[in-house]
C-alpha positions in Angstrom: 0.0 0.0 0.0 2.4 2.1 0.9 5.0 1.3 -2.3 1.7 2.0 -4.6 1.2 5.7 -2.9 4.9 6.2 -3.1 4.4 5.4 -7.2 1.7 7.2 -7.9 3.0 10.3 -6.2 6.2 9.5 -8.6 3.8 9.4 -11.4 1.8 12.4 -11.0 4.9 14.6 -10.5 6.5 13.1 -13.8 3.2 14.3 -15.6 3.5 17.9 -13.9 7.2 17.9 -14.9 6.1 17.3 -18.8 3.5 20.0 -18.8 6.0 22.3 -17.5 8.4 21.3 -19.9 5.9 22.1 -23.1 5.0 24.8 -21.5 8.5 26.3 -21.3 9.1 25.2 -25.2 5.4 26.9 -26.3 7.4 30.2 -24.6 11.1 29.6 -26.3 8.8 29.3 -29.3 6.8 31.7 -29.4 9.9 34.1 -28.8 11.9 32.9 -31.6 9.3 33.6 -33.6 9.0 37.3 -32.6 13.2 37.3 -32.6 12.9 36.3 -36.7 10.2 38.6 -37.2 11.6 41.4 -35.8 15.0 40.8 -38.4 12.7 41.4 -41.2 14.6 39.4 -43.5 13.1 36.3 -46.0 14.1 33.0 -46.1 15.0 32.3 -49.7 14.8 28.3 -50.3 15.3 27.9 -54.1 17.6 30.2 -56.7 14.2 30.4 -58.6 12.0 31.8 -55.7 14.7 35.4 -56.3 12.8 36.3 -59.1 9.4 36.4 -56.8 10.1 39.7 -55.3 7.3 38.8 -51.8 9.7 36.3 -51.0 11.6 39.2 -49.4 8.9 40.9 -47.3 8.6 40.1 -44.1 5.1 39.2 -42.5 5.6 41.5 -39.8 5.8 45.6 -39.8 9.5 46.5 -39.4 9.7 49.5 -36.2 10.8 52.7 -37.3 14.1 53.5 -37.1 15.5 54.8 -33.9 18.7 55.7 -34.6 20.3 59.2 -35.1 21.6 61.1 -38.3 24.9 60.7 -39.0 27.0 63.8 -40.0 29.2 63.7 -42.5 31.3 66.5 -40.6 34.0 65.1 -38.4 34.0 67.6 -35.5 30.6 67.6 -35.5 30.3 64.1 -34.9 33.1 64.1 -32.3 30.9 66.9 -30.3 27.9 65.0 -30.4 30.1 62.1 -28.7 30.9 64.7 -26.2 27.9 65.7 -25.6 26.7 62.2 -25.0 29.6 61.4 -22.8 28.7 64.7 -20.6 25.4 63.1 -20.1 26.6 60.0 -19.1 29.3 61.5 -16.9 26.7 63.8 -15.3 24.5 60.8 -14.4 26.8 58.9 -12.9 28.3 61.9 -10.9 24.9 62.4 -9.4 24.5 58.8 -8.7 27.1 58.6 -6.5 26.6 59.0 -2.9 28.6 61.6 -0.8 30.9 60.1 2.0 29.2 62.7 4.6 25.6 61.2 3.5 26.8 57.3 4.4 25.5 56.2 7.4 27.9 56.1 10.2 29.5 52.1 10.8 30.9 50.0 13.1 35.1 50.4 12.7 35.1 47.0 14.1 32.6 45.5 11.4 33.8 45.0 8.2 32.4 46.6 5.1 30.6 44.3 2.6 31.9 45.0 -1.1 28.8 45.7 -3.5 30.3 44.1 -6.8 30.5 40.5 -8.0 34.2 40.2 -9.1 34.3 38.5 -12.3 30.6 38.4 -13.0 29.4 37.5 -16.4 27.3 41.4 -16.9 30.7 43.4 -16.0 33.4 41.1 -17.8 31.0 41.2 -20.8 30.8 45.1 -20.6 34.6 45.5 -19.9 35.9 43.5 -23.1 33.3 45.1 -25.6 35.5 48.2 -25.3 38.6 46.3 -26.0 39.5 45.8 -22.6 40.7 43.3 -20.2 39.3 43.1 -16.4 41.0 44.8 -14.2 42.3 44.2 -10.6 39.8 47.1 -8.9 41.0 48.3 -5.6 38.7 48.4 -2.8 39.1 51.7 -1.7 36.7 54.4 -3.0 38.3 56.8 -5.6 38.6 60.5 -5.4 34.7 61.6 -5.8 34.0 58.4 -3.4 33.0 56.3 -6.0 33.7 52.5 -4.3 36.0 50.5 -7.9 34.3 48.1 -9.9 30.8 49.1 -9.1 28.8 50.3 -12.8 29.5 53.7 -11.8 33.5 53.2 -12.2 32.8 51.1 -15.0 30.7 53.3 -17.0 33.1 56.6 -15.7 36.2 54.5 -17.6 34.3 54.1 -20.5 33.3 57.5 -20.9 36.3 59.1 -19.9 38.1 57.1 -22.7 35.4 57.9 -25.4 36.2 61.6 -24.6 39.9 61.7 -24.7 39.3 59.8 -28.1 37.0 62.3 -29.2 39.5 65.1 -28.3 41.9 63.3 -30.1 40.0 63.6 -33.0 39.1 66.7 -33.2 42.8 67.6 -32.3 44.4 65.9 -35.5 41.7 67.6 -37.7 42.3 71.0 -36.4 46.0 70.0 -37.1 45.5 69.5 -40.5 43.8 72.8 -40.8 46.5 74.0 -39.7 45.1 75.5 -36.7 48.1 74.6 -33.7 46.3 76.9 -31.0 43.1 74.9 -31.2 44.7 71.4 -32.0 47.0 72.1 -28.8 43.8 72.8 -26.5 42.0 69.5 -28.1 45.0 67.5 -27.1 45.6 69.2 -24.2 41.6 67.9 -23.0 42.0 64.2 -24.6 45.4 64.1 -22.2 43.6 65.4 -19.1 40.7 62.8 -20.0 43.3 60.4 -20.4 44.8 61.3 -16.9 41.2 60.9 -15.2 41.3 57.2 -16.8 44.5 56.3 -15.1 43.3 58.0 -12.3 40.9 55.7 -11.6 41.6 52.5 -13.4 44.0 49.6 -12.9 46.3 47.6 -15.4 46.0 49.0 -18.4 45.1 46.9 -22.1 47.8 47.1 -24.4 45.0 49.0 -27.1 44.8 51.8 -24.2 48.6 52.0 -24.0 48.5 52.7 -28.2 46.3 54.9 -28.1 48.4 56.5 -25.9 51.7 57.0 -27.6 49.1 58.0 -30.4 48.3 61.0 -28.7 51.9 61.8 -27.5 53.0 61.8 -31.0 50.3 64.0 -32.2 51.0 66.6 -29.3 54.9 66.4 -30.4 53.8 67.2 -33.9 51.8 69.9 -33.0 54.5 71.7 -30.6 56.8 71.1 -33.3 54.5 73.0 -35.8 54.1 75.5 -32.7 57.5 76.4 -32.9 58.3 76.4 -36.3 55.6 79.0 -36.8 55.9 81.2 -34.5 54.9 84.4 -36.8 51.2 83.0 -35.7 51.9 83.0 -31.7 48.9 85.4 -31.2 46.7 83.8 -33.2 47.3 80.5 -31.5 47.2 82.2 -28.4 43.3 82.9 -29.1 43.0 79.5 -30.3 44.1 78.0 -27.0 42.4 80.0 -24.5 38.8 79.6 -26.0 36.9 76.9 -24.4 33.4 75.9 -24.7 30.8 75.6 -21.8 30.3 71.8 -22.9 34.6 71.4 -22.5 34.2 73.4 -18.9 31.8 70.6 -17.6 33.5 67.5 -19.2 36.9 69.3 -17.4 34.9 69.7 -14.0 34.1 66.2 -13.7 37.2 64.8 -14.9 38.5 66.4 -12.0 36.2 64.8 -9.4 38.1 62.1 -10.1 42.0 63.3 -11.1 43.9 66.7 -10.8 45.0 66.2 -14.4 48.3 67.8 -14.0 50.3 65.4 -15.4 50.5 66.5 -18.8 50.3 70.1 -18.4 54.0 70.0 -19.7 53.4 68.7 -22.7 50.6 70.9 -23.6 51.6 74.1 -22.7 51.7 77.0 -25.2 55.3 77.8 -24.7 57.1 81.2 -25.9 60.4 80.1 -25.9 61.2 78.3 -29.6 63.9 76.1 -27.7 61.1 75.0 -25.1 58.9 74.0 -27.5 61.6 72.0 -29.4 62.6 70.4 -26.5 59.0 69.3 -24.9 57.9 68.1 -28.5 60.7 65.3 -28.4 60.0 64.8 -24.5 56.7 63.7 -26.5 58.0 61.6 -29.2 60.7 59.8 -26.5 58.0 59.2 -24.1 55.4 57.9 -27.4 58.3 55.8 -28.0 59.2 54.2 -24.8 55.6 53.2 -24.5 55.9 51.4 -28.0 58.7 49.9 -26.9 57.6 48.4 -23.4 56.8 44.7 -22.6 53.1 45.6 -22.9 53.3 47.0 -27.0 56.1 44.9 -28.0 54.2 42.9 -30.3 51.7 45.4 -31.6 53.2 48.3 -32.5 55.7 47.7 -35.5 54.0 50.4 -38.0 53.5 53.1 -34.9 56.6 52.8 -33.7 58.7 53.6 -37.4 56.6 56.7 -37.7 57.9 57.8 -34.0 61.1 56.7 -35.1 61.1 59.0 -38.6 59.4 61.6 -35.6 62.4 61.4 -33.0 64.9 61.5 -36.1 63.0 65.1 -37.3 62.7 66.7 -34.0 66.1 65.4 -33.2 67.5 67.0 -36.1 65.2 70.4 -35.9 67.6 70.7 -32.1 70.9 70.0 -33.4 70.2 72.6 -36.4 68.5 75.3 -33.3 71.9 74.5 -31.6 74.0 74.8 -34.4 72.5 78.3 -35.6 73.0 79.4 -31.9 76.9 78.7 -32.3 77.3 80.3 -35.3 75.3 83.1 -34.2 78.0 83.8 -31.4 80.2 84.2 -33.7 79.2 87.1 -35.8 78.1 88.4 -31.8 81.8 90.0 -31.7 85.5 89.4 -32.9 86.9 87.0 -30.7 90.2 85.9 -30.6 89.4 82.0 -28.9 86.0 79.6 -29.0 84.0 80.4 -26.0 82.7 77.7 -23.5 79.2 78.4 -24.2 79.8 77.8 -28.1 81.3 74.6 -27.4 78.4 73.8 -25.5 76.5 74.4 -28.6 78.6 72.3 -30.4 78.6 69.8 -28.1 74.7 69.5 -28.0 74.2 70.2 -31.3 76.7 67.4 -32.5 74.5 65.1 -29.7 71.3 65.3 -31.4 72.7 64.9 -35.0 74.0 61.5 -34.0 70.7 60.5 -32.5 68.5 61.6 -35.3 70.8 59.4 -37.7 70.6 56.4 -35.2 66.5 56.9 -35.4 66.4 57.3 -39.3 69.6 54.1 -39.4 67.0 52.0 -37.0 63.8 52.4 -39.8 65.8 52.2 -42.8 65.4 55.8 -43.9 69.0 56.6 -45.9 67.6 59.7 -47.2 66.9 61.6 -43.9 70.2 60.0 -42.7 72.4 61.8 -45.4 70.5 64.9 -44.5 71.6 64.8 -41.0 75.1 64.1 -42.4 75.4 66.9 -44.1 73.9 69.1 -41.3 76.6 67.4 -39.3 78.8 68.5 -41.9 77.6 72.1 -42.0 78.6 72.4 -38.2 82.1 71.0 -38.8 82.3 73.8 -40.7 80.9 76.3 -38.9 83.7 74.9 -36.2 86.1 75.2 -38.2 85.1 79.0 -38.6 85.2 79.3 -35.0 89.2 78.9 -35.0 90.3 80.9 -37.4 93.1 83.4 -36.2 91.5 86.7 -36.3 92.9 89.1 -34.2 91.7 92.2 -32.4 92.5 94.1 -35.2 90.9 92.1 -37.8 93.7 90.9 -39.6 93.7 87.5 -40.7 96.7 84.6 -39.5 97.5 81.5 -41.2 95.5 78.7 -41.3 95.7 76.9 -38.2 95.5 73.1 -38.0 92.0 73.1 -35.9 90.7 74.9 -39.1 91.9 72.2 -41.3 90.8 69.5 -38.7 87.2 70.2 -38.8 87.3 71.3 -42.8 88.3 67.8 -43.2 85.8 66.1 -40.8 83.2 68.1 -42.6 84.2 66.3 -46.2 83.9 63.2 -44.4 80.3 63.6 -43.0 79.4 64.8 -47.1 80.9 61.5 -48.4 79.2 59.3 -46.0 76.1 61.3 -46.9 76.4 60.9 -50.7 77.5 57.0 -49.3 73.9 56.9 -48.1 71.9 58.0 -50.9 74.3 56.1 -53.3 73.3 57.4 -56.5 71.8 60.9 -57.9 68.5 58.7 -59.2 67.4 58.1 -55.3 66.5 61.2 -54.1 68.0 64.0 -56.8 67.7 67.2 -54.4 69.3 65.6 -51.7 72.1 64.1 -53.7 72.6 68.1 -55.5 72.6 69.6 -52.0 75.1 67.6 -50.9 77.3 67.6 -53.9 77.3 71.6 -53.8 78.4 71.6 -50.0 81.4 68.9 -50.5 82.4 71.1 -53.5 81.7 73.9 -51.1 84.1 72.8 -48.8 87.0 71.7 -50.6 87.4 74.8 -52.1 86.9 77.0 -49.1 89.4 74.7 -47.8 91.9 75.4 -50.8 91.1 79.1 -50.6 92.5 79.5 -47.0 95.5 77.2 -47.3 96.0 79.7 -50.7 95.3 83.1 -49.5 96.4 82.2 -45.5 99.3 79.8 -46.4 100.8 78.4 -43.3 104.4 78.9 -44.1 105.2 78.8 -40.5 104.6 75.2 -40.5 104.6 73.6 -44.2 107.3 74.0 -47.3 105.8 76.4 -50.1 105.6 73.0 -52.2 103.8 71.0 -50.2 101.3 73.8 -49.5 100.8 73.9 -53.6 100.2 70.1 -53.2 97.3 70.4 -51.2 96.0 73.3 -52.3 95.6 71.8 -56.4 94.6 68.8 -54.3 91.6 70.6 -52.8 90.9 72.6 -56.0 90.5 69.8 -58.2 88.5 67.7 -55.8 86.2 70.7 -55.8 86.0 70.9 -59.2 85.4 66.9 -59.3 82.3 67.9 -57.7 81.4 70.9 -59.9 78.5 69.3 -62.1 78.7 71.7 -65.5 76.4 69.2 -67.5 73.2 68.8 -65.3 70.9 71.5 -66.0 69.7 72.6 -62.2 69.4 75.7 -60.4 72.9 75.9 -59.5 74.5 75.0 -62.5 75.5 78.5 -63.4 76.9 79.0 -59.5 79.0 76.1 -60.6 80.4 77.3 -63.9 81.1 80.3 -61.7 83.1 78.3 -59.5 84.8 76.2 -62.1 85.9 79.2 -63.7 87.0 80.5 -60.4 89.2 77.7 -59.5 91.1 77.7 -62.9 91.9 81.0 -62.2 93.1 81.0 -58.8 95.4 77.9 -60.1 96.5 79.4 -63.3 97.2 82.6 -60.4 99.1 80.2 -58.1 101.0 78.6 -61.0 101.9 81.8 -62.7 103.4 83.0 -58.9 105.5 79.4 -59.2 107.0 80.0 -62.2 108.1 83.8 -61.6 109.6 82.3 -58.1 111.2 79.2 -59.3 114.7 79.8 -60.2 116.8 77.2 -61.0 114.9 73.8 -62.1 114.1 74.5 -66.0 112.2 71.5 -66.0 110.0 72.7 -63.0 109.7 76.0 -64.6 108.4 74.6 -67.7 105.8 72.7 -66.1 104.5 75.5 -64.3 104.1 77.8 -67.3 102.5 75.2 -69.2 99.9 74.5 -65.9 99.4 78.6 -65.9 98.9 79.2 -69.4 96.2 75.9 -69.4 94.0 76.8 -66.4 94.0 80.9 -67.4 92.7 79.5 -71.2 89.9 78.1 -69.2 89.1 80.5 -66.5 88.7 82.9 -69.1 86.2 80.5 -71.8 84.1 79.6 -68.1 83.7 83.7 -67.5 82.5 84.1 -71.1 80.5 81.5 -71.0 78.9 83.2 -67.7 78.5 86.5 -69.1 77.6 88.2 -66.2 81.3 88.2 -64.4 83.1 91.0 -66.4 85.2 91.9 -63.6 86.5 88.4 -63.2 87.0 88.1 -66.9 88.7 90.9 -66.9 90.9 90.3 -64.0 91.7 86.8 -65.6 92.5 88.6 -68.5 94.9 90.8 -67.3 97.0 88.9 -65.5 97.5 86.5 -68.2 98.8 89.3 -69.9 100.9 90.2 -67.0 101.9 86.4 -67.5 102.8 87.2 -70.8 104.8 90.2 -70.7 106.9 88.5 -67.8 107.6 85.3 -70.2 108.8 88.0 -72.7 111.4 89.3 -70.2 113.6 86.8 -70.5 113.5 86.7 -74.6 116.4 88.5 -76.2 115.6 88.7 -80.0 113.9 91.4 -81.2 111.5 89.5 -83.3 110.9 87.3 -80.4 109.6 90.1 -78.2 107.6 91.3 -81.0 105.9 88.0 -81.1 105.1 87.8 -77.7 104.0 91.5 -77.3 101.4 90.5 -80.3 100.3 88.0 -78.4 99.5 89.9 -75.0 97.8 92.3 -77.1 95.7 89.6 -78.8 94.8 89.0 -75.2 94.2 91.9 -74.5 92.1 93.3 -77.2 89.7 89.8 -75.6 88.8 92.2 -72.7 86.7 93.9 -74.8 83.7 91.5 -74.0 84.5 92.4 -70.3 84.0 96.1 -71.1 80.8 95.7 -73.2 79.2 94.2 -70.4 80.7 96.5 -67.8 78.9 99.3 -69.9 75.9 97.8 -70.8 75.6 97.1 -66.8 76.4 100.6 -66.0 73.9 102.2 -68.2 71.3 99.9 -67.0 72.2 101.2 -63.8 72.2 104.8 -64.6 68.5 104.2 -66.4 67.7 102.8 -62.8 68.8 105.2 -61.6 66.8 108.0 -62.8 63.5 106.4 -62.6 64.5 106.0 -58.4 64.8 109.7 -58.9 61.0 110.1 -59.7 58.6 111.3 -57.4 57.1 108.2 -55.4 60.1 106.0 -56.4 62.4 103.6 -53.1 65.0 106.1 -54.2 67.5 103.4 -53.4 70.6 102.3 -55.5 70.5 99.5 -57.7 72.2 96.5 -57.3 75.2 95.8 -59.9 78.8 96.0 -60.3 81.0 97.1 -57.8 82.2 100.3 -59.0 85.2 100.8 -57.6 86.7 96.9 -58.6 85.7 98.7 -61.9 87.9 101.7 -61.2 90.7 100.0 -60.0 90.9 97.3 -63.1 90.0 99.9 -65.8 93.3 101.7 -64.6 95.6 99.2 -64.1 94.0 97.9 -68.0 94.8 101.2 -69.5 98.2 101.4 -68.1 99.2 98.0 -69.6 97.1 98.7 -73.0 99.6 101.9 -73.3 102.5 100.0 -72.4 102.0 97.1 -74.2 101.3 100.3 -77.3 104.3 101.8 -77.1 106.6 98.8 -76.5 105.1 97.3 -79.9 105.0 100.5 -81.9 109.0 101.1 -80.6 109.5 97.0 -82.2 107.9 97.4 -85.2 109.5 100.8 -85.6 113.0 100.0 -85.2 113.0 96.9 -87.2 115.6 96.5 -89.9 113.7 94.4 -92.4 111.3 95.9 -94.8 107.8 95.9 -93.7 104.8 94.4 -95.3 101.5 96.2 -96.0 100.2 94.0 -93.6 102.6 95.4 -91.1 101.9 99.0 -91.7 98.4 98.9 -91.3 99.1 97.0 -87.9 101.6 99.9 -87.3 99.1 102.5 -88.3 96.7 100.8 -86.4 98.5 100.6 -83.2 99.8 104.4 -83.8 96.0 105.5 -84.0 94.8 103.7 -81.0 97.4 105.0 -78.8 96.9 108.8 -79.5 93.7 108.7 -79.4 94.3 106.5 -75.4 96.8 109.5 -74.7 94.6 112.3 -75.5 91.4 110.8 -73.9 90.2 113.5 -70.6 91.5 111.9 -67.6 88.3 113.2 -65.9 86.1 111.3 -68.2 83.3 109.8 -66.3 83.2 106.0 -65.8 80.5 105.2 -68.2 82.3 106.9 -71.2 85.6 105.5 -70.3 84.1 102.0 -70.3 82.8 103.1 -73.9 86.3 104.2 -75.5 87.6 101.4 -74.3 85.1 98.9 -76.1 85.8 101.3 -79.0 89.6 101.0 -79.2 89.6 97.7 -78.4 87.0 96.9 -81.7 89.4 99.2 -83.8 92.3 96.5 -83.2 89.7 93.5 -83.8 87.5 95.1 -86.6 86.1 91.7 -87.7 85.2 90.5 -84.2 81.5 90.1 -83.7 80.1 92.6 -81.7 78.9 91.3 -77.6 76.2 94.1 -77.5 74.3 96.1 -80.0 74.6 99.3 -77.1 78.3 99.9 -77.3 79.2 103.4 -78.6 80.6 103.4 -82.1 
């Protein structure tokens, strides 16, 4: 009896089980249903139902729409995000309980935590926002908010949606160029940033990124900062302007966090130096954090772009430094290097061998020969620095610090043309650098020439080095690539022929004794004057140096004829310097065609309403000085010929006598020209005399006087 009762109560609850269970099914069916209806999207079982356009209506009216327009402008999507986020943050501020209106406890009693650590809601929430859970500690935060409760929670998320947002609107204002308003922007997503930390634990690697994100953005825009400082007021304004919505989203980030701890970074510095020097405090501190255990695996793209960062800043400091040092030195003549430029130097040098490291560590060969041949510029600007000047401005021989740091200079410009390795990779690079080494070898050449250090070194090794230098320069003097600077080459090509065919014409009037020697050098002077002179015609815009070439390959001439004895000999060589000479006249067409371009210039600036300032042009008195010394030689070399040709026993041919006659009419009419002649017209008789002993020459200019 009693097994049966025990059964059938068995029984009847099996039957009440069942009906629950169906019922429970009937429910998870009936809400499936409603789940597929609410997708509003058909089932299609056959490729031949897609032509039967019902198939794709669902049975059930689709709820309007609930969500929000999207704009298409950037900041004005970012402020709706902040506006939402001030919501959020306002309702959570005013959900959280005051410590002074908590009821007073027992010290003894422990306090019950209100969260579930690890619960399935919160670690759901926490790792759709990218996020990994976080080790909360139990004491309450600044405002009194108790961690891991959803008011922490929720102030995390929204504190991170607004330095995001910030962020944002930060980089766009960059690339409007507007640094006042981009600095304030990243200035707010920092301090949001700061209120995150505040009140968070172990950060997620994503946080971390975004991170060094926004200290690389706030190095760029101090960077722009300082390179544009023409704009400070304007920034200014941009800076100190704040919204009403910013003021609030500021006021509760500080319920939680004084957010001080980037007010370095984001401070709208006056000092260009400052500003240099806290935008790579930015990009070192963007790249430790890429760099850290945490990022080591995620940040490979991010952290070359710091890299190619660090390496600009790095280089924008050594060049500050470097312009500093060489700014000291036009302060005041000074007759050793100062401390405080060697400090320059010293930092200067510092941050050009970091900034190649940076660009070395990416890969970058092209910024790396850049910062070569900035390093290059300061070995030069060193090398400045010792040059003997005394108090009275007079210049001592070249001293072995100069030629130090002249050559370490050449060697930074041929690792940097090592670098780039060919023209094709980057062609303004590889021109800029080509130009400096030429640059510097013949600066070089130039002091050992004009300062020789005869204290020290023999007068033939000094000529050694010196062609050395010269024709290295030259080496480097491209004459066939059309460029901006290829005329400031021929110029220099031109100028180093000359200053050898100078320095070999001085040899061979000095060297006494070896013939063979003495040959050599003549040979050497008459070469490099032939093409100094076809590089300043070529120019036709030097006519002082041609005609300074000119005449002292004259001057070369007449001395060569010293030593001849023979009448006829002289004759032949006096013909010649006058065959030379009569080439000047080129020189003096341009000379007058410059001055009477000036004088025109000159009377417009006279007009009422006119600058009334010279023109730029020749320097008048090289003119003065040359067109004297050429008209004392053009006499000489006159008379001595007319004396020859005069004397001569042999019978003269027609040819001869109109030569004669030629040279008789010339001079009389050089004798009897007014010595007070005015520049202008001096230049003129010149090219007029000079075309009366070259009639068939082709005229240089259609404006010379007949």
């Amino acid at each position: 009896m009693f097994l049966n009762n025990r059964l059938s109560r068995i029984v009847s609850e099996w039957e009440r089980h069942r009906q629950a269970l169906r019922s429970d099914d009937t429910v998870s069916e009936n809400h499936g249903r409603m789940q597929d209806a609410s997708k509003a999207v058909a089932v299609i079982r056959s490729v031949g139902e897609l032509s039967v356009p019902e198939k794709y209506k669902s049975t059930q009216l689709i709820r309007p729409g609930c969500a929000f327009p999207i704009s298409q402008d950037k900041e004005e999507r970012c402020r709706h995000v902040l506006n939402y986020v001030l919501k959020g943050l306002k309702a959570v501020d005013g959900s959280i309980k005051k410590e002074s209106e908590l009821p007073a406890v027992d010290p003894n009693t422990p306090i019950p935590l209100k969260y579930e650590d690890g619960s399935a809601v919160e670690k759901g929430t926490i790792e759709t926002f990218g996020f990994l859970p976080l080790t909360w500690s139990v004491h309450p935060t600044r405002s009194g908010m108790i961690p891991g409760t959803w008011q922490h929670q929720m102030k995390l998320q929204l504190f991170l949606k607004a330095s995001k947002a910030y962020y944002v609107l930060s980089d766009a204002a960059t690339n409007l160029l507007k640094y006042g308003r981009a600095l304030r922007y990243i200035k707010l997503s920092l301090q949001s940033y700061d209120a995150y930390c505040a009140i968070g634990g172990t950060l997620h690697p994503q946080a971390l990124l975004f991170h060094s994100h926004c200290l690389s953005l706030c190095g760029d825009i101090q960077l722009m900062l300082a390179q544009n400082s023409n704009n400070r007021a304007a920034y200014q304004e941009e800076y100190s302007y704040q919204t009403k919505e910013d003021q609030e989203i500021l006021h509760s980030l500080h319920r939680e966090s004084s957010c001080q701890a980037f007010n370095m970074a984001t401070d709208l510095a006056t000092d260009l130096e400052y500003q240099l020097f806290v935008s790579s405090k930015c990009y070192e501190a963007a790249y430790e954090l890429l760099v850290s255990h945490a990022l080591k695996e995620e940040a490979s793209d991010q952290l070359a772009q710091v890299l190619k960062r660090l390496g600009n800043i790095r280089n924008e400091m050594g060049v500050y430094y470097m312009n500093q040092a060489a700014a000291m030195q036009t302060e005041q003549v000074k007759t050793s290097v100062s401390a405080a430029e060697q400090e320059m130097w010293k930092k200067s040098f510092a941050f050009f061998e970091k900034g190649m490291k940076d660009f070395e560590a990416i890969g970058d060969s092209t910024n790396k020969a850049l910062l070569l041949c900035n390093t290059g510029k300061l070995m030069r600007i060193c090398a400045q620095a010792h040059s003997a000047v005394s108090v009275d401005d007079s210049r001592g021989e070249f001293s072995p610090e100069e030629a130090l740091y002249y050559h370490k200079a050449i060697d930074y410009y041929l690792r940097a043309m090592r670098s780039l390795s060919c023209r094709e990779n980057h062609q303004p690079i590889w021109d800029s650098v080509n130009w400096e080494l030429s640059t510097t070898y013949f600066t070089l050449a130039t002091l050992l020439q004009d300062y020789a250090p005869l204290s020290r070194k023999a007068p033939e090794q000094i000529e050694r080095e010196v062609t050395e230098a010269m024709m290295k320069s030259l080496k480097y003097c491209d004459l066939h690539t059309e460029s901006a600077r290829q005329l400031l080459y021929q110029y220099r090509a031109a100028t180093i022929h000359h200053r050898l065919a100078s320095m070999y014409h001085s040899c061979f009037r000095n060297q006494v004794g070896d013939e063979r020697l003495r040959k050599h050098h003549r040979s050497l002077a008459e070469l490099h004057y032939s093409k100094a002179v076809y590089l300043f015609l070529s120019l036709k815009d030097a006519p002082c140096e041609l005609l300074r070439a000119l005449l002292e390959r004259v001057a070369f001439a007449e001395f060569t004829m010293a030593a001849q004895n023979s009448s006829t000999a002289k004759q032949k060589s006096l013909t010649a310097a006058l065959e030379i000479m009569a080439e000047t006249r080129c020189a003096f067409q341009m000379i007058h065609k410059e001055l009477l371009e000036e004088q025109t210039e000159g009377s417009h600036a006279a007009l009422p309403g006119s600058s009334g300032c010279p023109a730029p042009g020749l320097n008048l008195q090289e003119v003065t000085k040359l067109t004297a010394l050429f008209e004392s030689r053009f006499s000489d070399l006159l008379l001595q010929l007319i004396k020859l040709m005069t004397k001569t026993k042999r019978k003269p041919s027609k040819k001869d006598e109109e030569l004669l006659q030629s040279y008789k009419n010339v001079y009389s009419k050089l004798l009897r020209c007014d010595k007070n002649m005015p520049l202008l017209a001096r230049v003129g008789l010149y090219a007029e005399l000079l075309h009366q002993l070259t009639p068939n020459a082709d005229s240089y200019d259609a404006n010379v006087p007949s």
